[in-house]
MIFI-416741 format. One record per residue (C-alpha): residue in one letter; x, y, z. Coordinates in steps of 0.1 Angstrom, whole numbers, padded with zeros to 4 digits, always signed. Layout:
AXYZ ...
//
This chain:
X+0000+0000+0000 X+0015+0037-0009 X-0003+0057+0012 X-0003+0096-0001 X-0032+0120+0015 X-0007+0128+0046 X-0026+0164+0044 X-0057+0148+0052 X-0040+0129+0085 X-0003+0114+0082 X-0002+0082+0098 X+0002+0068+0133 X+0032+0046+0148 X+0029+0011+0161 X+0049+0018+0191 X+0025+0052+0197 X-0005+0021+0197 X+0016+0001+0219 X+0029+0025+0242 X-0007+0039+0249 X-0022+0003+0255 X+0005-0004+0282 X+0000+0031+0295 X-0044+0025+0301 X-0040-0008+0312 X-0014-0001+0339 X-0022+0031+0354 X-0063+0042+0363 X-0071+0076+0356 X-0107+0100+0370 X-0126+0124+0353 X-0102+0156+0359 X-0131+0174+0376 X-0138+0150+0403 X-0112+0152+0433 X-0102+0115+0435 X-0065+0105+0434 X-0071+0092+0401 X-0086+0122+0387 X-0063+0142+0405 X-0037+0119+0384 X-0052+0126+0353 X-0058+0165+0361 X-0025+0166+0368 X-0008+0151+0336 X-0036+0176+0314 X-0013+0204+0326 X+0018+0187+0321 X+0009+0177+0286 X-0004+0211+0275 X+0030+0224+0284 X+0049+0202+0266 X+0026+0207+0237 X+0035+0248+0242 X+0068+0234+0243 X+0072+0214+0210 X+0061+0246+0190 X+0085+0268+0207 X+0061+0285+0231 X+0071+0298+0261 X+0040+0291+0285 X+0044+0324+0304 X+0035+0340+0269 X+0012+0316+0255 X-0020+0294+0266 X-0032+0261+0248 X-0068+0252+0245 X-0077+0220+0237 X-0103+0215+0208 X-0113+0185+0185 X-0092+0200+0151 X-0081+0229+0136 X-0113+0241+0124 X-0130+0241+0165 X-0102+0265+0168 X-0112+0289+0140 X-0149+0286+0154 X-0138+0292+0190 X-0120+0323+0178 X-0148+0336+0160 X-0174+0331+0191 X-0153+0349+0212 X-0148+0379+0192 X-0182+0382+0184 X-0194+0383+0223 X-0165+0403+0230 X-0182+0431+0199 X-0216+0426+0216 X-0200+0433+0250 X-0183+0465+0239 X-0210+0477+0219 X-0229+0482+0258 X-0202+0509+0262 X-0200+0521+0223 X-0203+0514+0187 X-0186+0485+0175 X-0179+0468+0141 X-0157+0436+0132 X-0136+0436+0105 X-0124+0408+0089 X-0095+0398+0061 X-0086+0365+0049 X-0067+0351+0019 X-0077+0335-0007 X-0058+0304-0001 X-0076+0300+0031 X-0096+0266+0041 X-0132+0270+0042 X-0128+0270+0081 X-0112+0301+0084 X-0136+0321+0046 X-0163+0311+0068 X-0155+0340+0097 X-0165+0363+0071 X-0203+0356+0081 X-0200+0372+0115 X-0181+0403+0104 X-0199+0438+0096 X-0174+0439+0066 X-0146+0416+0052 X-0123+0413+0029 X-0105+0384+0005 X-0070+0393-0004 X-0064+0375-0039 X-0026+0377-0039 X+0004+0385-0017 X+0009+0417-0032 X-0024+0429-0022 X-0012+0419+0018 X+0020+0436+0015 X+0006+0468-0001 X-0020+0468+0028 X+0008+0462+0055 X+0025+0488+0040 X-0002+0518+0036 X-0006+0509+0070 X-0036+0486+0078 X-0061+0512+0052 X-0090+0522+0071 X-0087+0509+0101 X-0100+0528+0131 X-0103+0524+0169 X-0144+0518+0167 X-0129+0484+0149 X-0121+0449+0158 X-0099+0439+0132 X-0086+0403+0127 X-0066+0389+0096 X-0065+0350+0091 X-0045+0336+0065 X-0031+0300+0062 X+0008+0288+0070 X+0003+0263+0037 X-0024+0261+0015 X-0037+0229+0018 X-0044+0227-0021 X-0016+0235-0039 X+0010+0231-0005 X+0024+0265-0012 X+0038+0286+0019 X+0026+0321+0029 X+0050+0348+0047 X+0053+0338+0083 X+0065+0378+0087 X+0036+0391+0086 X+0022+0388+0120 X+0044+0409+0134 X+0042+0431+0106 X+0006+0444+0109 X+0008+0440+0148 X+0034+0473+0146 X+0014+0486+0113 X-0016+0483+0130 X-0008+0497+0166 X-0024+0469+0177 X-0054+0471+0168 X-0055+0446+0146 X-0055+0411+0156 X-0037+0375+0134 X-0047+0342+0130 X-0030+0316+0115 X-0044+0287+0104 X-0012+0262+0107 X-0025+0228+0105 X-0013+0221+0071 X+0021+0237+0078 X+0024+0219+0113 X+0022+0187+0093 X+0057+0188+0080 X+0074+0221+0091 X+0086+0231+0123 X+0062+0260+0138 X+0080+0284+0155 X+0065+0307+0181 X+0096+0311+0204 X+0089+0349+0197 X+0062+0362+0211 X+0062+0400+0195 X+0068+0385+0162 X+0040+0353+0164 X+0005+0354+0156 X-0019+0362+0182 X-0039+0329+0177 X-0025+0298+0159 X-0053+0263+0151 X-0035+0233+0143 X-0049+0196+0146 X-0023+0169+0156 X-0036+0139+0137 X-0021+0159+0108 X+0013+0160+0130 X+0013+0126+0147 X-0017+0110+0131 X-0031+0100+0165 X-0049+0111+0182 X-0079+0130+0169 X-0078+0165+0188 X-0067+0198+0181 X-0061+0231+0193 X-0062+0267+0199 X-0030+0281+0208 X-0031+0318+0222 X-0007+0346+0225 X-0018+0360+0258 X-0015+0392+0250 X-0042+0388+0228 X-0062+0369+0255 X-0089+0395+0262 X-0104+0395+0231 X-0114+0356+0245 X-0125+0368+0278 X-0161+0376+0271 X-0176+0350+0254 X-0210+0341+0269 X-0211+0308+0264 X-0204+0287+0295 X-0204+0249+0300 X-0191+0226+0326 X-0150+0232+0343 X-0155+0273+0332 X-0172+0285+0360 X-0168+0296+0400 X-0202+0298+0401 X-0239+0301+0390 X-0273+0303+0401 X-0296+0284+0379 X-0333+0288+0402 X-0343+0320+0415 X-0322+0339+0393 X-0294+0343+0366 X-0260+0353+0378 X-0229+0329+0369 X-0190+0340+0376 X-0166+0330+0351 X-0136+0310+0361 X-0103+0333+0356 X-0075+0314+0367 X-0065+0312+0329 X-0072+0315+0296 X-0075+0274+0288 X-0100+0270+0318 X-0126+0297+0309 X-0127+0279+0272 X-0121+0246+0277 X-0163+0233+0281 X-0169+0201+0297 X-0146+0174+0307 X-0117+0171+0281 X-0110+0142+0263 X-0080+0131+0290 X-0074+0099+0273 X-0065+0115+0237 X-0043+0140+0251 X-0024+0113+0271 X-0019+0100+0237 X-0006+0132+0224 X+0020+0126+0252 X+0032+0095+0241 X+0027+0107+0203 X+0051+0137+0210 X+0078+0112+0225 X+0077+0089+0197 X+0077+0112+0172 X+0113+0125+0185 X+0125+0094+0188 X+0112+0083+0154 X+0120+0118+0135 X+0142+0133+0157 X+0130+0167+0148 X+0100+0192+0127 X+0134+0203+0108 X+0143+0171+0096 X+0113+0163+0087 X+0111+0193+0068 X+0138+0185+0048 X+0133+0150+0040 X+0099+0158+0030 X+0109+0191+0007 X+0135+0167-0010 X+0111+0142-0022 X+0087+0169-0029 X+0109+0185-0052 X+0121+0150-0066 X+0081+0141-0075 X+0075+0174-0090 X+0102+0170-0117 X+0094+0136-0121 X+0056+0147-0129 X+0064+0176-0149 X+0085+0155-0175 X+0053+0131-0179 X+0044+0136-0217 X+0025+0118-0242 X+0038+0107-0272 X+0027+0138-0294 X+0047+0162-0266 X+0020+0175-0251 X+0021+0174-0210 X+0000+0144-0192 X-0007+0166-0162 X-0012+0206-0155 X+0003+0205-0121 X-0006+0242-0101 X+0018+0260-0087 X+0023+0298-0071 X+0048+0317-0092 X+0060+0329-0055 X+0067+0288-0047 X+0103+0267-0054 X+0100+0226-0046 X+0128+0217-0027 X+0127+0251-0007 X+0108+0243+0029 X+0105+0281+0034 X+0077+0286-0001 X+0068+0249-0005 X+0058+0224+0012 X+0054+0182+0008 X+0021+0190-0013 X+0013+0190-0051 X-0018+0196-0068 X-0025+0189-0112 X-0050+0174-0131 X-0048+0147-0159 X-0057+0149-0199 X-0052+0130-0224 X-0028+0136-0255 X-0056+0154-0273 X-0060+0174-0243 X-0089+0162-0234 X-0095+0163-0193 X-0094+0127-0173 X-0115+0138-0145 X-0096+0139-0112 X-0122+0114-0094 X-0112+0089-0121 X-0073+0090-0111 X-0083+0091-0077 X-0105+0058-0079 X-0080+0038-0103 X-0054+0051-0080 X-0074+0033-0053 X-0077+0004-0071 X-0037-0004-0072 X-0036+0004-0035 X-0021+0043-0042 X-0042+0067-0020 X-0046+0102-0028 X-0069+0125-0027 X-0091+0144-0051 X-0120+0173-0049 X-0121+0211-0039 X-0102+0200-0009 X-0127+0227+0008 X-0102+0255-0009 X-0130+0277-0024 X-0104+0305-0033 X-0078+0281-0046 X-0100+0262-0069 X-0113+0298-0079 X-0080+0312-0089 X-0062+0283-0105 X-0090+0264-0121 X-0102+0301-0137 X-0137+0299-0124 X-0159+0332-0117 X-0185+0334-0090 X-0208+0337-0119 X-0194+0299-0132 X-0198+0289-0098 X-0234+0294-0096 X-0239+0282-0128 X-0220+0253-0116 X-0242+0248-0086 X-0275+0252-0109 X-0265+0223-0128 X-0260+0200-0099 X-0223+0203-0083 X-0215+0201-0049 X-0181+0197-0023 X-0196+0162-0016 X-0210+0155-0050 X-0192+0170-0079 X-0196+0171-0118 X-0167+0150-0135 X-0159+0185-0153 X-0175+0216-0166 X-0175+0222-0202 X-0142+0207-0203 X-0129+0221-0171 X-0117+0202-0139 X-0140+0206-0106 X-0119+0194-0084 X-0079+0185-0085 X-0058+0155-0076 X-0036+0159-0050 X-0005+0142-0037 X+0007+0151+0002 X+0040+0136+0016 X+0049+0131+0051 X+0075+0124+0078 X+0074+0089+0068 X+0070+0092+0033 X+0101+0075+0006 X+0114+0074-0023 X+0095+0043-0034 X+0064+0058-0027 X+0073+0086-0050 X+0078+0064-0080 X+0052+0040-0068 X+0025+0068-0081 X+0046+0077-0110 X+0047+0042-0124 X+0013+0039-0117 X+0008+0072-0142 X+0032+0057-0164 X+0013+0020-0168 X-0023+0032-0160 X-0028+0060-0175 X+0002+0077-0199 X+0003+0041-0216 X-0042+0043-0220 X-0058+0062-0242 X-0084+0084-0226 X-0116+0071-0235 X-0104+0038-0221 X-0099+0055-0190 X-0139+0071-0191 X-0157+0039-0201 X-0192+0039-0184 X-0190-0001-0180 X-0159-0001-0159 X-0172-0011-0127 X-0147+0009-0108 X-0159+0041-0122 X-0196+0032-0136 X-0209+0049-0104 X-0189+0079-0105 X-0184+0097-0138 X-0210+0112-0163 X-0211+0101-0199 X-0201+0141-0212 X-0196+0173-0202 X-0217+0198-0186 X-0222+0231-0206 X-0216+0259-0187 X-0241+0285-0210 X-0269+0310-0201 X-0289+0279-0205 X-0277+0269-0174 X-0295+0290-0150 X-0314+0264-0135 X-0337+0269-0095 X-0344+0237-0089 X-0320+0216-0103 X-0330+0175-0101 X-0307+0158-0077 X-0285+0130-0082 X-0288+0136-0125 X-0265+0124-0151 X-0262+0155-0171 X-0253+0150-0209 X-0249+0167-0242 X-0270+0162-0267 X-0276+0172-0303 X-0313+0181-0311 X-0323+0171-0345 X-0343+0202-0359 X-0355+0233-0334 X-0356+0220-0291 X-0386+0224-0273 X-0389+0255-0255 X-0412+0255-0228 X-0435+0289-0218 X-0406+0305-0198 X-0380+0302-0223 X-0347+0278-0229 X-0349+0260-0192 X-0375+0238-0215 X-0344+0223-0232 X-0324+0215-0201 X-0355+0196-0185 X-0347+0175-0214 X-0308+0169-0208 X-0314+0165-0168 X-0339+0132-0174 X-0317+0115-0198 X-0299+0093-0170 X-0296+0092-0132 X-0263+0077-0109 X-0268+0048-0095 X-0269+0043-0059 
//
């Protein structure tokens, strides 16, 4: 098996299993919130861990506090509650507004803040960050809450975004504007560095499955002085408060010994961060260090890409139309990372959808993944799609979950190819033989054949035209959508051409 989707979780180690199962069966831990000695045991080794977590990202804990969530995204949504309440809380004493900025390389975790801001902003390019740094954080007034999110690594195309920038807008802004950095594609195979607390960002989100591959938590990692923007979310749930009065009235008092306690709801999943004790342990011992892995990962990136980019039929023309920043180098840790992103097509040029590679991929035991990869700005920008195509798009019946083989020719969706600390050479030319024998060696339609029964579930006969006619507002679900050529003048119904497209949506229908 070549396993190849480390960006969607990189994989566990035996001895992690191991060590864990000796460490459950021999010791008994409480519930950290009753006062037992085993739950004093287990409240005990929370601390210790969440230190050592601070720890392996260069944190000092006297600058920073860790919060444990499920993932990365909890984070980002934990962030967001808290400046909202902490808006509605100043707008008692005065006018408020929350601004937000993102890139456009951004997850959809961290685009989806935008709904909660009075105004926001999506920052297409670099260029457009720097000339904003540099004008000195345009428009921004005191009556704002400001906060910019942008991603370490975009988890589409692996590229790496300016860790200066933090700090930058922190002294641009006079601090009034806030950072957030989404680093759980980054963390995966790059050493995060916060050992400086003027030049880090004020909140960070990482998962550690994508670090250690077990176990399946996350969390929010704070620069505390940035910590009061946190302090006034209303939300309160078990372990977070000194007290409340729930009959005869409404008054509760917050907990304020620290940051983790007042956000941390509920009893915490002890037993997973016990194993991201022993996971941080074996992953020194195994790796020896974020650096090294960073380099072993930025080699064999750099030695698939050139592999990939020499791929060519026999007629010259490329096999795939791999995406890449102009600002990114393979091989180079600081602007790339262990992730590349391209589409297939035939000699004629004619587009093998990425689901297909991704399921005959599957089929010889190669996983990778394929999709949007929730990048709504990435997909935007290097497939060339408009928000007009994109709700022409959605009209005719794509989805994230469910997407159209291709769009008048066009990908949906990309293949994509992420490396990890235990990644090798092999694996690399593992997939590319399996391009070589599978699909450079196969002519296209071969590849598109509606009776294979790997794909016959997956893949519609034809494109999907991507025309005026397209404007659908109640598109059938679940459709085969095909094109076909009407003998003599279609049949228009009352309102117009949406009579024709009836027609196209009832030819066929997925099965399952």
């Amino acid at each position: 098996k070549t396993y190849l989707d480390h960006g969607g979780t990189t994989l566990y180690a035996k001895s992690l299993v191991q060590e864990l199962a000796q460490d459950l069966l021999g010791n008994l831990y409480g519930n950290p919130h009753s006062a037992s000695t085993p739950s004093a045991i287990a409240g005990h080794r929370v601390d210790a861990v969440r230190i050592k977590a601070l720890r392996f990202f260069g944190a000092d804990p006297e600058h920073y506090d860790l919060v444990f969530v499920s993932n990365a995204t909890a984070a980002i949504k934990l962030v967001v509650e808290c400046v909202r309440d902490y808006i509605n809380y100043e707008n008692k004493k005065g006018k408020k507004k929350f601004w937000y900025g993102y890139h456009k390389d951004a997850h959809n975790s961290v685009v989806e803040v935008r709904e909660h801001a009075t105004t926001s902003r999506c920052f297409i390019n670099d260029d457009e960050v720097e000339d904003w740094i540099r004008l000195g954080i345009t428009g921004h007034s005191r009556d704002k809450v400001g906060l910019f999110a942008y991603p370490g690594q975009s988890n589409m195309t692996g590229r790496r975004l300016p860790p200066s920038w933090s700090a930058r807008i922190r002294e641009s802004s006079h601090g009034m504007m806030f950072t957030l950095l989404d680093a759980a594609a980054l963390a995966t195979t790059s050493p995060l560095d916060l050992s400086d607390p003027a030049a880090s960002p004020d909140f960070v989100s990482v998962s550690f499955y994508k670090i250690f591959g077990f176990p399946d938590i996350g969390a929010l990692i704070i620069r505390k002085a940035a910590g009061h923007l946190l302090q006034r979310r209303r939300y309160f749930g078990g372990g977070t408060i000194d007290m409340v009065i729930a009959v005869g009235g409404t008054s509760h008092v917050k907990r304020d010994s620290s940051l983790h306690d007042q956000l941390e709801d509920g009893t915490l999943p002890f037993h997973s961060i016990f194993a991201l004790d022993i996971a941080i342990d074996v992953h020194a011992r195994l790796f020896t260090s974020m650096a090294r892995i960073s380099g072993h990962t930025a080699f064999l990136a750099s030695y698939l890409y050139d592999n990939l980019q020499h791929l060519r039929h026999a007629n010259g023309s490329s096999l795939l139309r791999i995406y890449t920043d102009d600002a990114s180098s393979y091989g180079n840790p600081i602007l790339q990372g262990a992730t590349i992103a391209f589409n297939v097509y035939t000699a004629e040029g004619k587009l093998i959808p990425c689901q297909v590679i991704e399921k005959l991929a599957d089929n010889e035991g190669i996983y990778i993944r394929s999709g949007s990869l929730c990048n709504p700005g990435g997909i935007a920008t290097y497939l060339g799609y408009t928000p007009e195509d994109l709700k022409r798009a959605f009209a005719l019946g794509n989805r994230c979950s469910k997407p159209l083989s291709d769009i008048d020719g066009n990908p949906t969706g990309v293949v994509r190819v992420s490396l990890g600390a235990m990644s090798t050479r092999q694996d690399v030319d593992t997939l590319v033989s399996f391009l070589v024998a599978k699909v450079l060696s196969m002519k296209g339609q071969d590849l598109v054949r509606n009776d294979d029964p790997i794909l016959e579930n997956l893949i519609a006969p034809d494109t999907v035209s991507l025309s005026e006619d397209a404007k659908l507002t109640n598109p059938t679900k679940h459709v085969v959508v095909v094109r076909v050529t009407v003998e003599g003048p279609a049949e228009l119904s009352p309102s117009g051409k949406s009579g024709r497209l009836a027609r196209l949506f009832k030819i066929g229908r997925f099965k399952g």
